[in-house]
N, C-alpha and C positions, 0 to 999 in steps of 0.2 A: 725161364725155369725149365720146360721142356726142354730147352736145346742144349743146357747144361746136362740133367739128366741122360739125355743119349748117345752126349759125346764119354759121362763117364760111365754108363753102364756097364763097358765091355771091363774098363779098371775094376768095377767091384764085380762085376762077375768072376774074372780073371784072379781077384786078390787074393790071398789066403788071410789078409790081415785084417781083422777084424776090428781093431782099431783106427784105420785108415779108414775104413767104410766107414764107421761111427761118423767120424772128422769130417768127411764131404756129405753126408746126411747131415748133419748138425748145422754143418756151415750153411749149408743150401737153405736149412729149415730159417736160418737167422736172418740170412742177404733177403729171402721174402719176407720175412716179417716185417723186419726194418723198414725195407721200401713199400709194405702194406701201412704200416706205420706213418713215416713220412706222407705218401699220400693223402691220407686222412686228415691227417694235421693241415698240410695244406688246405686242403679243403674246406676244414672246418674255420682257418684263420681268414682266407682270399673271400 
C-alpha cells in the first residue's frame, strides 16, 4: 500500500482533478480492505 501511495503521489499532487484523486483513494482504501478482509477469513476458517 505504501509503494502504491508514492508511486501515485506525484499523479494527485500534480492533478487538478479532483475526481481522479477521490478514484485512487477509494480504490486504495478498497484493495486494503478486501485483502484485510480476506486475511482474516482465512484465518478465522484454516
Amino acid at each position: 500500500m505504501a509503494a502504491k501511495s508514492v508511486f501515485r503521489f506525484g499523479d494527485l499532487k500534480e492533478s487538478k482533478d479532483r475526481k481522479l484523486t477521490e478514484y485512487i483513494l477509494i480504490g486504495t482504501l478498497l484493495s486494503f480492505g478486501i485483502a484485510v478482509a480476506v486475511g482474516l477469513l482465512v484465518l478465522f476458517v484454516a
